[in-house]
N, CA, C and O atoms as CSV, one atom per row, in Angstrom:
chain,resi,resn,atom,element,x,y,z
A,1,UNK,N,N,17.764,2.605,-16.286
A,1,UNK,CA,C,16.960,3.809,-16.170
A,1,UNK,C,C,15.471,3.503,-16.322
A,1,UNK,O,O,14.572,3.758,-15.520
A,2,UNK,N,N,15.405,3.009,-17.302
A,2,UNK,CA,C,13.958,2.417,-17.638
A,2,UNK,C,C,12.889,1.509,-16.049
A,2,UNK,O,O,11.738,1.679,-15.645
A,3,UNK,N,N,14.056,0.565,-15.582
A,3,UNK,CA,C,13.386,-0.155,-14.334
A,3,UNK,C,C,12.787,1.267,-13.312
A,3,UNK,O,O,11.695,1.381,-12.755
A,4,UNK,N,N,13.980,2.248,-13.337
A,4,UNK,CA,C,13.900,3.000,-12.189
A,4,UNK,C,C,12.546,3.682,-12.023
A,4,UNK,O,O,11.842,3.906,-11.038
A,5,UNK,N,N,12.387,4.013,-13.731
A,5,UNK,CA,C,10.839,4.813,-13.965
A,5,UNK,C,C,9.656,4.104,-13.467
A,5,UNK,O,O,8.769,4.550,-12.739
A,6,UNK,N,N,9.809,2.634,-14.096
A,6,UNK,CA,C,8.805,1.911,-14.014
A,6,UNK,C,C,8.433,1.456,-12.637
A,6,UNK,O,O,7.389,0.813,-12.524
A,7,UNK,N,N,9.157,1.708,-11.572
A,7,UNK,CA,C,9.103,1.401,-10.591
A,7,UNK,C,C,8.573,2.558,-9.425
A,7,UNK,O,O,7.801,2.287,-8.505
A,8,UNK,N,N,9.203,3.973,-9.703
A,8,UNK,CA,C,8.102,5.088,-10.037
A,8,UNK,C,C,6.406,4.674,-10.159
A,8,UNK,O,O,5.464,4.588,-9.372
A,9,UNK,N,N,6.572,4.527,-11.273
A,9,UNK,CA,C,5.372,4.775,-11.804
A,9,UNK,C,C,4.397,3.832,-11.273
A,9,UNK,O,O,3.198,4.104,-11.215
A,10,UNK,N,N,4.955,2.602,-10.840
A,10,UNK,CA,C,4.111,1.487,-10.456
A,10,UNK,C,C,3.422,1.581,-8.659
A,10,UNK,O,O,2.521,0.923,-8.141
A,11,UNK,N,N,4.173,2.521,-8.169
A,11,UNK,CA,C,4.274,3.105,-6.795
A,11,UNK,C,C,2.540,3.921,-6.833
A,11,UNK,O,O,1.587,3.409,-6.246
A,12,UNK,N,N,2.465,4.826,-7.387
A,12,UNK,CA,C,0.984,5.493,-7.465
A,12,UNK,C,C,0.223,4.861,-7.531
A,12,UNK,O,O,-0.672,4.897,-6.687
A,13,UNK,N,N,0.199,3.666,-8.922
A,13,UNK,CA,C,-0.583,3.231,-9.257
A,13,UNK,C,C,-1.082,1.945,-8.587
A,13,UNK,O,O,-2.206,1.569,-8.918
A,14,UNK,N,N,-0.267,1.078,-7.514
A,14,UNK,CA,C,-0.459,-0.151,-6.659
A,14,UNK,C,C,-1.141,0.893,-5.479
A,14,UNK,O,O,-2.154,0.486,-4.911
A,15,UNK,N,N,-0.586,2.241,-5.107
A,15,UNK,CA,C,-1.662,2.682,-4.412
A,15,UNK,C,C,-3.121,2.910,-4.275
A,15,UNK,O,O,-3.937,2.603,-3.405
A,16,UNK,N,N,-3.219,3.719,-5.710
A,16,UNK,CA,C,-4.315,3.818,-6.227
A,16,UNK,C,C,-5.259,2.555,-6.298
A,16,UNK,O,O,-6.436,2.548,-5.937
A,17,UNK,N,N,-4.463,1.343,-6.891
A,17,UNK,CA,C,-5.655,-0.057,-6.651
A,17,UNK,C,C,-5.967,-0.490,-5.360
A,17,UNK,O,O,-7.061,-0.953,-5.038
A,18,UNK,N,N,-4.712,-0.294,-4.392
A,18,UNK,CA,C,-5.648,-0.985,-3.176
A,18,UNK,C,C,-6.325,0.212,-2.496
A,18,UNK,O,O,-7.074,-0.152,-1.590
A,19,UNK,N,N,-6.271,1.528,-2.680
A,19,UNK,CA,C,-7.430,2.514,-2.258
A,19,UNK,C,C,-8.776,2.062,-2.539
A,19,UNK,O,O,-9.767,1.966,-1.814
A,20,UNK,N,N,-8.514,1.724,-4.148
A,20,UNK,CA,C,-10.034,1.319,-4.645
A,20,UNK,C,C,-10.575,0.269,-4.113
A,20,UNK,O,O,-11.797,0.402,-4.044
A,21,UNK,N,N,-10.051,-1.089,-3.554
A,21,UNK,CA,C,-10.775,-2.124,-3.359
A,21,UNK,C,C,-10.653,-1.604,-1.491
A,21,UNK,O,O,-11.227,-2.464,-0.821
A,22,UNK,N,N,-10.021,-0.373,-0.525
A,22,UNK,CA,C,-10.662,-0.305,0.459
A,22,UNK,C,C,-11.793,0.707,0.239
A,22,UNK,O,O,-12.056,1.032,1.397
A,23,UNK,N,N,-12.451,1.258,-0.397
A,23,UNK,CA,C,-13.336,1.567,-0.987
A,23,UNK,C,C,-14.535,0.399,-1.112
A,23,UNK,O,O,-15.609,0.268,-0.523
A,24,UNK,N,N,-13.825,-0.429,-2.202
A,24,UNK,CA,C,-14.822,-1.133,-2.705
A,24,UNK,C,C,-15.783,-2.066,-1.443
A,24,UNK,O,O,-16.900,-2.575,-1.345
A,25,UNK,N,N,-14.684,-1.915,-0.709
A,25,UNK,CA,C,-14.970,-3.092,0.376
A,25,UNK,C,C,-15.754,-2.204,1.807
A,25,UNK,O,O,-16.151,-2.836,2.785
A,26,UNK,N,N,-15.863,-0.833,1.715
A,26,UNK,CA,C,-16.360,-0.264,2.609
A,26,UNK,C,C,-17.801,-0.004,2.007
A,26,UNK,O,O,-18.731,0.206,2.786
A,27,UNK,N,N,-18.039,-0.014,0.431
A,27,UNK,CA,C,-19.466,-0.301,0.086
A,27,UNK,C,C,-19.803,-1.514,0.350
A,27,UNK,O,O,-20.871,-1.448,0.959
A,28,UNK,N,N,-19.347,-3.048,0.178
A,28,UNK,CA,C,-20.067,-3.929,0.309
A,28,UNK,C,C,-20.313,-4.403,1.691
A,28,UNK,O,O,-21.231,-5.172,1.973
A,29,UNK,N,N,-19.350,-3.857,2.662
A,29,UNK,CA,C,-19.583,-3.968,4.205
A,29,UNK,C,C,-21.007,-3.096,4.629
A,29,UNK,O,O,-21.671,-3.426,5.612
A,30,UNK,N,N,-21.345,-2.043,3.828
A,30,UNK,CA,C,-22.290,-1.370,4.246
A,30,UNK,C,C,-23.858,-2.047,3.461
A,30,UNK,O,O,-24.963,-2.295,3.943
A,31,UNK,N,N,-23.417,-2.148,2.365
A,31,UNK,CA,C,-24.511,-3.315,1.424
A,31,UNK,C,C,-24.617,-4.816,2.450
A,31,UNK,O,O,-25.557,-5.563,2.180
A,32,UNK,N,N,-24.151,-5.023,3.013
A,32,UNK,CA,C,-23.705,-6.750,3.548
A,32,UNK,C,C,-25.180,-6.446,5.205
A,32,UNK,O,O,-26.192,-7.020,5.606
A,33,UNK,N,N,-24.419,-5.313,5.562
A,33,UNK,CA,C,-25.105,-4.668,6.947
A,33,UNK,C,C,-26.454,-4.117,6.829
A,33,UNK,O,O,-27.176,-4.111,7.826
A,34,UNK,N,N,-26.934,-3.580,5.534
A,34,UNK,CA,C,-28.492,-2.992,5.120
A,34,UNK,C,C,-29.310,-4.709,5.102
A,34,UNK,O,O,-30.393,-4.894,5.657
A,35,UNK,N,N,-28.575,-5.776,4.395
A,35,UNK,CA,C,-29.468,-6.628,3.788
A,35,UNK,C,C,-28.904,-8.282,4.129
A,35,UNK,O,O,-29.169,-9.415,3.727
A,36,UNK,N,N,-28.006,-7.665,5.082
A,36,UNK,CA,C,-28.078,-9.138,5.801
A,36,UNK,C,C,-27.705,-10.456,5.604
A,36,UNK,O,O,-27.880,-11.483,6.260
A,37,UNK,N,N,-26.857,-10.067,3.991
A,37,UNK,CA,C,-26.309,-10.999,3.335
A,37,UNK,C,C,-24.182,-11.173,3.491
A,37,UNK,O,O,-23.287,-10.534,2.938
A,38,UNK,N,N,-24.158,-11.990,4.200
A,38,UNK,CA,C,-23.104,-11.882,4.636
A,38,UNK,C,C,-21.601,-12.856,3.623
A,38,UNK,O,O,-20.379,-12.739,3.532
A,39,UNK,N,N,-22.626,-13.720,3.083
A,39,UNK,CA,C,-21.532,-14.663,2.280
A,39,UNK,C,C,-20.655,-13.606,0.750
A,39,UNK,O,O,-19.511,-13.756,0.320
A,40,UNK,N,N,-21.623,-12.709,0.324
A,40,UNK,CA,C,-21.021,-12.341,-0.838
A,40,UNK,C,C,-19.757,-11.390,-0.086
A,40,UNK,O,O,-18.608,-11.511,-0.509
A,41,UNK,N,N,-20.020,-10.592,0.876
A,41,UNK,CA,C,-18.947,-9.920,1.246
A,41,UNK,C,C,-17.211,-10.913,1.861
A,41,UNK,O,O,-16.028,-10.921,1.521
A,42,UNK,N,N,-17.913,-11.472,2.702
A,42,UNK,CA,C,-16.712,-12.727,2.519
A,42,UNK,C,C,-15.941,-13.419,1.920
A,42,UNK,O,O,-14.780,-13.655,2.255
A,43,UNK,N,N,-16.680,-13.939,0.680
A,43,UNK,CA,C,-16.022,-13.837,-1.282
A,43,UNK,C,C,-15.420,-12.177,-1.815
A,43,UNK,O,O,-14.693,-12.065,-2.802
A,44,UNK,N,N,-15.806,-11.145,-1.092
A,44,UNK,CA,C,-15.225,-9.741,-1.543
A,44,UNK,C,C,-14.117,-9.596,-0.812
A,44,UNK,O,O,-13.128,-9.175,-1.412
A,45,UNK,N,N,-14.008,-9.872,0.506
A,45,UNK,CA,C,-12.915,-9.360,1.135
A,45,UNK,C,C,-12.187,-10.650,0.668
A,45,UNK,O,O,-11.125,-10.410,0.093
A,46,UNK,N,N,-12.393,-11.484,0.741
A,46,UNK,CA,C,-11.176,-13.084,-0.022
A,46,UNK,C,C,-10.281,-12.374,-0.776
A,46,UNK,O,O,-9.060,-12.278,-0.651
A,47,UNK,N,N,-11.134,-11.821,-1.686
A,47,UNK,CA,C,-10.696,-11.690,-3.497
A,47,UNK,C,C,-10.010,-10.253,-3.145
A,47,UNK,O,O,-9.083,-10.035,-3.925
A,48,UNK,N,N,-10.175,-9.350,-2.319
A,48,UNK,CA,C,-9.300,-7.674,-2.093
A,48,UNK,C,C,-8.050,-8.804,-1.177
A,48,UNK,O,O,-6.898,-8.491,-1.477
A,49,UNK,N,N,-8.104,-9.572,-0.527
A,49,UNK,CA,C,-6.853,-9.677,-0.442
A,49,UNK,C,C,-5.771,-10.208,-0.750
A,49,UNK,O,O,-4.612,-9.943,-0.432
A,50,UNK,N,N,-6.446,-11.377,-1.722
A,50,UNK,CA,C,-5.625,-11.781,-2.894
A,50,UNK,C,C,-4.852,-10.709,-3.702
A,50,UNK,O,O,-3.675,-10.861,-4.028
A,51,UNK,N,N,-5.814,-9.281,-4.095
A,51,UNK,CA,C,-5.277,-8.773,-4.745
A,51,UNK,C,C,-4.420,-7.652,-4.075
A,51,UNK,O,O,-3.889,-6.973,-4.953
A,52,UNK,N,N,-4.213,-7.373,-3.241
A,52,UNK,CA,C,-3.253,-6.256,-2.525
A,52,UNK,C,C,-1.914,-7.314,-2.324
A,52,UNK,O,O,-0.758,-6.973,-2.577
A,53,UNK,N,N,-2.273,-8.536,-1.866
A,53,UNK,CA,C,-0.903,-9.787,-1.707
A,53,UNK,C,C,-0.060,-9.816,-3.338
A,53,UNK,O,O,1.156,-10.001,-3.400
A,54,UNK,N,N,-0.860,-9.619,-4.495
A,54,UNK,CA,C,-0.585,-9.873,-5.399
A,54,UNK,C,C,0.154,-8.506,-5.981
A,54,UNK,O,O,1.284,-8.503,-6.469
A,55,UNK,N,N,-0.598,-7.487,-5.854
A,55,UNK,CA,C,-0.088,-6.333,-6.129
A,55,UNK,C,C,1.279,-5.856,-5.323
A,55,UNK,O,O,2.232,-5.419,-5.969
A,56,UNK,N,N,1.322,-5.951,-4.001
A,56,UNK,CA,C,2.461,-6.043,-3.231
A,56,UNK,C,C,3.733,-6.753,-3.632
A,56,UNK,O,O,4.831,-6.260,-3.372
A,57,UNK,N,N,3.590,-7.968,-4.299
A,57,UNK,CA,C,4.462,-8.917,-4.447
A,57,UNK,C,C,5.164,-8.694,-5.491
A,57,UNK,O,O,6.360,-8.935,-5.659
A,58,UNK,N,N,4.031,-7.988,-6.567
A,58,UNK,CA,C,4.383,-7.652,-7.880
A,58,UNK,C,C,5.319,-6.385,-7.600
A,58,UNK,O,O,6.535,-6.497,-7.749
A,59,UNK,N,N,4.874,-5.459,-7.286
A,59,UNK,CA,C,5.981,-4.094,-7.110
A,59,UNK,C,C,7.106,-4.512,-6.284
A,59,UNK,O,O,8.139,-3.908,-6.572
A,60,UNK,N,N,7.248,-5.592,-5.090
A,60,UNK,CA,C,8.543,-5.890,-4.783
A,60,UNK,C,C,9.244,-6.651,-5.801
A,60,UNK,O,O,10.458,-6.485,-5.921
A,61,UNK,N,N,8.629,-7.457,-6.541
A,61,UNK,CA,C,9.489,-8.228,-7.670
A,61,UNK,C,C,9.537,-7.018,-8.745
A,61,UNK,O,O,10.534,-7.477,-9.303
A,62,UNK,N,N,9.322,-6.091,-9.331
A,62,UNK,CA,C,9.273,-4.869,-10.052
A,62,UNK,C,C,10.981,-4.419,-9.386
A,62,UNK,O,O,12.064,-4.568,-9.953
A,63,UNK,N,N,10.748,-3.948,-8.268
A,63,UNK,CA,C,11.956,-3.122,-7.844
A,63,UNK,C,C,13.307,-4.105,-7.607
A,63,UNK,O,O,14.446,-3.789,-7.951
A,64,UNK,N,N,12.922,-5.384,-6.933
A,64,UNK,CA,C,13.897,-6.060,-6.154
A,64,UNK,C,C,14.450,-6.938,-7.239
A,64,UNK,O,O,15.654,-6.913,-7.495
A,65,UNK,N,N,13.536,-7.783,-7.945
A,65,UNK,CA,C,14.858,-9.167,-8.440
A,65,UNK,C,C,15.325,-8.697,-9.692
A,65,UNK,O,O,14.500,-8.171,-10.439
A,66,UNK,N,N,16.187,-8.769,-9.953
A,66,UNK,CA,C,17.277,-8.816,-10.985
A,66,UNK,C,C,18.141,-7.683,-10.235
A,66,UNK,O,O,18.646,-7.747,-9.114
A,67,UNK,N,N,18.165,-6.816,-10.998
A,67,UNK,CA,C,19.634,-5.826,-10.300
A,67,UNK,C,C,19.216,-5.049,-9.339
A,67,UNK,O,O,19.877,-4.699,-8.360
A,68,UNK,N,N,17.686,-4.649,-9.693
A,68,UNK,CA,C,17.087,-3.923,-8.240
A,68,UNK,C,C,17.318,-2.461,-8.679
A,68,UNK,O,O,18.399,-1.983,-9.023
A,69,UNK,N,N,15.756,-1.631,-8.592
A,69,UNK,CA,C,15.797,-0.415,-9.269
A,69,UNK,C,C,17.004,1.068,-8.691
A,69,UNK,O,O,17.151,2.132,-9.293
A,70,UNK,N,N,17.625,0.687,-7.523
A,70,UNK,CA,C,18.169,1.672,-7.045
A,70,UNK,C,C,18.350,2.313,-5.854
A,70,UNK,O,O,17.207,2.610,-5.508
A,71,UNK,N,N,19.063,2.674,-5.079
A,71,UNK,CA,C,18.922,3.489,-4.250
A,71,UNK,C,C,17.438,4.695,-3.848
A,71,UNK,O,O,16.632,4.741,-2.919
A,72,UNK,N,N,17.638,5.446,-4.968
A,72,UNK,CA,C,17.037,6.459,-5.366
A,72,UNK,C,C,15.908,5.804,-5.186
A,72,UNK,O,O,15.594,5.838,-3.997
A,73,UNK,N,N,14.872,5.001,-6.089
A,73,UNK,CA,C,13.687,4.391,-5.446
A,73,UNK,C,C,13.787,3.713,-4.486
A,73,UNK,O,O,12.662,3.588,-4.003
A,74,UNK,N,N,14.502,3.201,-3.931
A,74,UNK,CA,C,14.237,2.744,-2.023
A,74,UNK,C,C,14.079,3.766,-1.420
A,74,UNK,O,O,13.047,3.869,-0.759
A,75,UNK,N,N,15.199,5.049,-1.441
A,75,UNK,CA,C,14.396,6.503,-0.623
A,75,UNK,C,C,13.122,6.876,-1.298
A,75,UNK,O,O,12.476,7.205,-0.303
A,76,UNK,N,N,12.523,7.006,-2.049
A,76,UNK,CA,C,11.312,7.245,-2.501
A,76,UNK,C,C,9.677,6.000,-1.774
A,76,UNK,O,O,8.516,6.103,-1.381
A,77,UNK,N,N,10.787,4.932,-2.029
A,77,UNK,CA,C,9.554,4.072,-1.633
A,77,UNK,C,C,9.356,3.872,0.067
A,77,UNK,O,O,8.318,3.461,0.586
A,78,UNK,N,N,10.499,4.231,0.740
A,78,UNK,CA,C,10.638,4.650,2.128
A,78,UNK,C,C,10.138,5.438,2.512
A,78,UNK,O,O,9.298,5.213,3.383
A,79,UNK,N,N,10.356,6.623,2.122
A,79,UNK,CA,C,9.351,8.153,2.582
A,79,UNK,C,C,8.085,8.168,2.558
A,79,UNK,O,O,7.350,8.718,3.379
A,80,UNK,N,N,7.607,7.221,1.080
A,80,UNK,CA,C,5.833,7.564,0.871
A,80,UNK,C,C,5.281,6.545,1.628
A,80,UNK,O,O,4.167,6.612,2.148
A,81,UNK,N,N,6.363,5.195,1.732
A,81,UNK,CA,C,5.581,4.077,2.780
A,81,UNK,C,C,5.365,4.661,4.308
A,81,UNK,O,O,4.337,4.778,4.976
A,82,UNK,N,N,6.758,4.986,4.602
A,82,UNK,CA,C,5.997,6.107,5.967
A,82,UNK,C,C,5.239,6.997,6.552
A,82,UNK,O,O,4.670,7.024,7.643
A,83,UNK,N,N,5.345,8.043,5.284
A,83,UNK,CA,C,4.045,8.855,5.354
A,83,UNK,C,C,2.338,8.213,5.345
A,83,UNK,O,O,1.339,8.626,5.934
A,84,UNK,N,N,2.523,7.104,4.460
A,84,UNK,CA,C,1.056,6.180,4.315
A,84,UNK,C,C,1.063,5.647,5.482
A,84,UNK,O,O,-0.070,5.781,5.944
A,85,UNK,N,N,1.943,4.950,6.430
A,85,UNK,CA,C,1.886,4.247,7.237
A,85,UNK,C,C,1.508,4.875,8.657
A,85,UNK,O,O,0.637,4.426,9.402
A,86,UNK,N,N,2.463,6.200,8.949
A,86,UNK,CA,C,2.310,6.520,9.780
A,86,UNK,C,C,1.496,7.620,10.091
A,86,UNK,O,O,1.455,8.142,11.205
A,87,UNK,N,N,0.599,8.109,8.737
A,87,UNK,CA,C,-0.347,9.362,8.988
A,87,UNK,C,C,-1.349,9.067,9.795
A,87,UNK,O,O,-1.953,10.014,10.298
A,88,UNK,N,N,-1.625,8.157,10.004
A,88,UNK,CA,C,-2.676,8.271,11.499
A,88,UNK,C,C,-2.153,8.549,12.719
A,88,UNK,O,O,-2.488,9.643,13.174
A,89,UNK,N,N,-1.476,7.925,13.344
A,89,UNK,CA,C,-0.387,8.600,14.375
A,89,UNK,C,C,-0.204,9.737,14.215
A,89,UNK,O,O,-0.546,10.540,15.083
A,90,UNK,N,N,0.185,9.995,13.456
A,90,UNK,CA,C,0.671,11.809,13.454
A,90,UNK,C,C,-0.456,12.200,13.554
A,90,UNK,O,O,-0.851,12.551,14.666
A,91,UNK,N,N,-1.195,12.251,12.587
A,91,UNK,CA,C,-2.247,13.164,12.658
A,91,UNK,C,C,-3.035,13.453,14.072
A,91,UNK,O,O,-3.119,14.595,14.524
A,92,UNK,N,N,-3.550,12.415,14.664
A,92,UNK,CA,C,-3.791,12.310,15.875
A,92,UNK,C,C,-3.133,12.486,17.147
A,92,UNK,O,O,-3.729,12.620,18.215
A,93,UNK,N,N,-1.821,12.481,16.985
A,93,UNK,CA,C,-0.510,13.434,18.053
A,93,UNK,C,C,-0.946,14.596,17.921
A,93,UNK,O,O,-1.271,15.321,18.861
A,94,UNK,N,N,-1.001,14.911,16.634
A,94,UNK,CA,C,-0.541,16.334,16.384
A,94,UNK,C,C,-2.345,17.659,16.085
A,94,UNK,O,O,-2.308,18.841,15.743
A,95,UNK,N,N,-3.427,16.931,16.345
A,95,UNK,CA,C,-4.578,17.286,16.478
A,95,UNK,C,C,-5.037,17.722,15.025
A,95,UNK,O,O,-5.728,18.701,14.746
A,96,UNK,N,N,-4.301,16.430,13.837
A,96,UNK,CA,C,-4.373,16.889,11.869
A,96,UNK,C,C,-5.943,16.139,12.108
A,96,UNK,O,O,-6.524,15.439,12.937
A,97,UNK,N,N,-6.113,16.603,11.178
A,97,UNK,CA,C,-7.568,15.245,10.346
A,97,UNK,C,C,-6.742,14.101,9.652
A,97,UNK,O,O,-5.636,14.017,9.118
A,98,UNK,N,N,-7.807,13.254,9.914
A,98,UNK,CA,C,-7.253,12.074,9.544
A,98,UNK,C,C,-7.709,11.993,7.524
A,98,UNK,O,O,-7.165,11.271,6.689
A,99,UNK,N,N,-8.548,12.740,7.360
A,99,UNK,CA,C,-8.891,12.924,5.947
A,99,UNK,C,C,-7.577,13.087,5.123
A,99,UNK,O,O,-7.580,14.285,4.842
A,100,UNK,N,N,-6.663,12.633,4.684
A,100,UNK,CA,C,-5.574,12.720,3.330
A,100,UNK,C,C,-5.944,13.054,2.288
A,100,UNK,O,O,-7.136,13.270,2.072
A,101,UNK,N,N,-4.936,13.192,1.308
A,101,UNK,CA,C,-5.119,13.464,-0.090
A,101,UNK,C,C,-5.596,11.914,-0.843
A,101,UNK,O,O,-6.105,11.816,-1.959
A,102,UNK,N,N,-5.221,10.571,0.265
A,102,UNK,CA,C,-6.039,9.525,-0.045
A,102,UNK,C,C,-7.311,9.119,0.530
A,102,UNK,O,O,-7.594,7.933,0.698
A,103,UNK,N,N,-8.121,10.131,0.849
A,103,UNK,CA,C,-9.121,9.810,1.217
A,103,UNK,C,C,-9.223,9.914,2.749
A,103,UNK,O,O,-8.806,10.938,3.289
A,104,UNK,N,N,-9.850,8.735,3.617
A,104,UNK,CA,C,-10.068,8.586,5.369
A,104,UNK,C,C,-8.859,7.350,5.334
A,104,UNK,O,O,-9.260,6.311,4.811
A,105,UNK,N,N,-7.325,7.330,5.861
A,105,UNK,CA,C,-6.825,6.739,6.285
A,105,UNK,C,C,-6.832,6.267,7.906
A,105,UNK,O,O,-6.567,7.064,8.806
A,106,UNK,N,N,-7.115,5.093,8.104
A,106,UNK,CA,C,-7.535,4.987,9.377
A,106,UNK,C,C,-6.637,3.636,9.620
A,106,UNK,O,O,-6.698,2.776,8.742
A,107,UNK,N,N,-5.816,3.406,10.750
A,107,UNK,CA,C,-4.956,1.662,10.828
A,107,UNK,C,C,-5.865,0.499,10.518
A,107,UNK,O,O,-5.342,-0.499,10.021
A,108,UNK,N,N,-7.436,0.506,10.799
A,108,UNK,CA,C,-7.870,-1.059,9.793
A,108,UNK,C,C,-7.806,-0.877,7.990
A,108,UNK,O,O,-8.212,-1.863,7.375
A,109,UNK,N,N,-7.477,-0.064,7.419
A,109,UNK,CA,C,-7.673,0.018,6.046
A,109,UNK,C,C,-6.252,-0.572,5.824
A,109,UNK,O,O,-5.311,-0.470,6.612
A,110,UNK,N,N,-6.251,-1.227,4.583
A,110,UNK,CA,C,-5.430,-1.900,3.938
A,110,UNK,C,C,-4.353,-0.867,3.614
A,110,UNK,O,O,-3.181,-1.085,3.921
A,111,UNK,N,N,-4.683,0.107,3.079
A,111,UNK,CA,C,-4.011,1.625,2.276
A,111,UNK,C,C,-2.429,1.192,3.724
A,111,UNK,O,O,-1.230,0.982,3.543
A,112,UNK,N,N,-3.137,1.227,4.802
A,112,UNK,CA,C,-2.110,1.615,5.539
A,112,UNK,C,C,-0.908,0.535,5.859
A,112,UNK,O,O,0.252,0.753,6.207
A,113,UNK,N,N,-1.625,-0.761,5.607
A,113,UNK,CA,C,-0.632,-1.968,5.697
A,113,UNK,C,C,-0.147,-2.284,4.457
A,113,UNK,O,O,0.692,-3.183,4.501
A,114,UNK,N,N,-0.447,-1.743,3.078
A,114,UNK,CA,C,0.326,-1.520,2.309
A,114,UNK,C,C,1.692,-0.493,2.535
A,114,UNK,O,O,2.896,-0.516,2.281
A,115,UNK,N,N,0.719,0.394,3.163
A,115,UNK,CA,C,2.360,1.735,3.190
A,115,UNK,C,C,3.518,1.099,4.215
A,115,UNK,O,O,4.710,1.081,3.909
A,116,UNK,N,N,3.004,0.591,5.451
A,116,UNK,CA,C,4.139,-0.140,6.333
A,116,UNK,C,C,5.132,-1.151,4.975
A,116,UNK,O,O,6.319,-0.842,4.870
A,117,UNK,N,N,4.737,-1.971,4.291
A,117,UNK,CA,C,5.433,-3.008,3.262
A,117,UNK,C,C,5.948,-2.137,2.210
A,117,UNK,O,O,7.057,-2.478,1.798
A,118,UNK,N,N,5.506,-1.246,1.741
A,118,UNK,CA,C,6.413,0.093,1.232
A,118,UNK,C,C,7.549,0.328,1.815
A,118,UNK,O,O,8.561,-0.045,1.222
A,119,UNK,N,N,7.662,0.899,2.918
A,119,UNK,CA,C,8.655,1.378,3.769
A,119,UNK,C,C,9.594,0.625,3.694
A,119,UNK,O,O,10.653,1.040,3.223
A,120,UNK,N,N,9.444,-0.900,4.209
A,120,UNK,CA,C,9.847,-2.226,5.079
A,120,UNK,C,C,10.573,-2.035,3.529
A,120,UNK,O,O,11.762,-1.719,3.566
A,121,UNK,N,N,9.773,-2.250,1.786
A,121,UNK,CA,C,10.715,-2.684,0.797
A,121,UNK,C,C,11.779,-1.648,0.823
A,121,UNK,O,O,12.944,-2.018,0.682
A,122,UNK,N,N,11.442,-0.101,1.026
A,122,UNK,CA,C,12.205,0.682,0.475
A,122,UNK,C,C,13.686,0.843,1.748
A,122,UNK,O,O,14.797,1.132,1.304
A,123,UNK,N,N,13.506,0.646,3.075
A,123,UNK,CA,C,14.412,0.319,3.772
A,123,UNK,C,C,15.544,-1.305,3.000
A,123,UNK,O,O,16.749,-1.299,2.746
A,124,UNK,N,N,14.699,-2.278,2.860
A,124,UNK,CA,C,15.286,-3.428,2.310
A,124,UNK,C,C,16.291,-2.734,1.253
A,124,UNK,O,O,17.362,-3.186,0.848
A,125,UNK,N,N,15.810,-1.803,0.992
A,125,UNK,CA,C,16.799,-1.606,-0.643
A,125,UNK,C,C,17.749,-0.772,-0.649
A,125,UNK,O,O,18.559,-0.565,-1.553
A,126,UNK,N,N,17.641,-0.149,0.632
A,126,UNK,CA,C,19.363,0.550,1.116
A,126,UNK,C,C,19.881,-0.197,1.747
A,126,UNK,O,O,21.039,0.193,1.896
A,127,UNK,N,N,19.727,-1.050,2.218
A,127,UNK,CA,C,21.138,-1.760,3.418
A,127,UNK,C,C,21.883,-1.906,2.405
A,127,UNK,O,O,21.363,-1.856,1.290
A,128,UNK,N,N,23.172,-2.105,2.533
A,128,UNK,CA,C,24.023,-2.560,2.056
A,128,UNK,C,C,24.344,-3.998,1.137
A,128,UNK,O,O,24.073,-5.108,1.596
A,129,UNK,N,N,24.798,-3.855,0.136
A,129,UNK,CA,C,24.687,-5.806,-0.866
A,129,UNK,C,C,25.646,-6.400,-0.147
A,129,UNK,O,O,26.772,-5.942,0.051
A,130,UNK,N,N,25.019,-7.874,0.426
A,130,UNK,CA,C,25.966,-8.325,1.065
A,130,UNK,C,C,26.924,-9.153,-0.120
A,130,UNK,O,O,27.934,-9.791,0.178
A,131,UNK,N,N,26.572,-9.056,-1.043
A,131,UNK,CA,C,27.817,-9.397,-2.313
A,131,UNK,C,C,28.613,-8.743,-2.397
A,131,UNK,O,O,29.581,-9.325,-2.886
A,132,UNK,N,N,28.918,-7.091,-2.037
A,132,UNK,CA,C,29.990,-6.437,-2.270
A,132,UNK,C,C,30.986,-6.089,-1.281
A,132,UNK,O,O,31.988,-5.455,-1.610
């Protein structure tokens, strides 16, 4: 029960960090472009993608190795990875704003290639155990 929460809970919050560093990284692209300094942003985007690889890896090892949090969080982590993934598409089929409750989701932001690896884990975690 305990994994199941924590795995919950870790879902918002791996969102919430790589929002911040596509954030962080849409100030220093604009700082990089005023002043012409191009090496520090290159050391910024390095280091945001170390950390979304890291954060990613961590919530699949969170949910997946040992017994694996559940059914119940694979449909959870399926639905919100799709919705993250695929709200630009829709929105733009369907004549929405692309503005979310996370901000400007747009397909170069990270936010959104996190939500595709959401999905991808939370599909992984219904197929069937091929142990049983």
């Amino acid at each position: 029960m305990l994994k199941k929460i924590a795995a919950i809970v870790a879902l918002p919050a791996v969102l919430i960090a790589i929002y911040a560093s596509d954030r962080w990284l849409e100030v220093a692209r604009q700082e990089a472009g005023a002043s012409f300094r191009f090496v520090p942003l290159a050391w910024q985007v390095a280091a945001a993608r170390l950390l979304v690889a890291a954060l990613l890896i961590g919530l699949f090892w969170l949910v997946y190795l040992g017994r694996g949090a559940g059914r119940l969080v694979s449909a959870v982590y399926l639905i919100f990875g799709l919705i993250i993934a695929l709200y630009p598409p829709l929105a733009l089929t369907f004549g929405l704003s692309l503005a979310s409750p996370l901000g400007m989701i747009v397909p170069s932001n990270t936010i959104g290639l996190a939500g595709a690896f959401i999905a991808v884990m939370g599909a992984f975690g219904l197929l069937p155990d091929p142990e049983a």
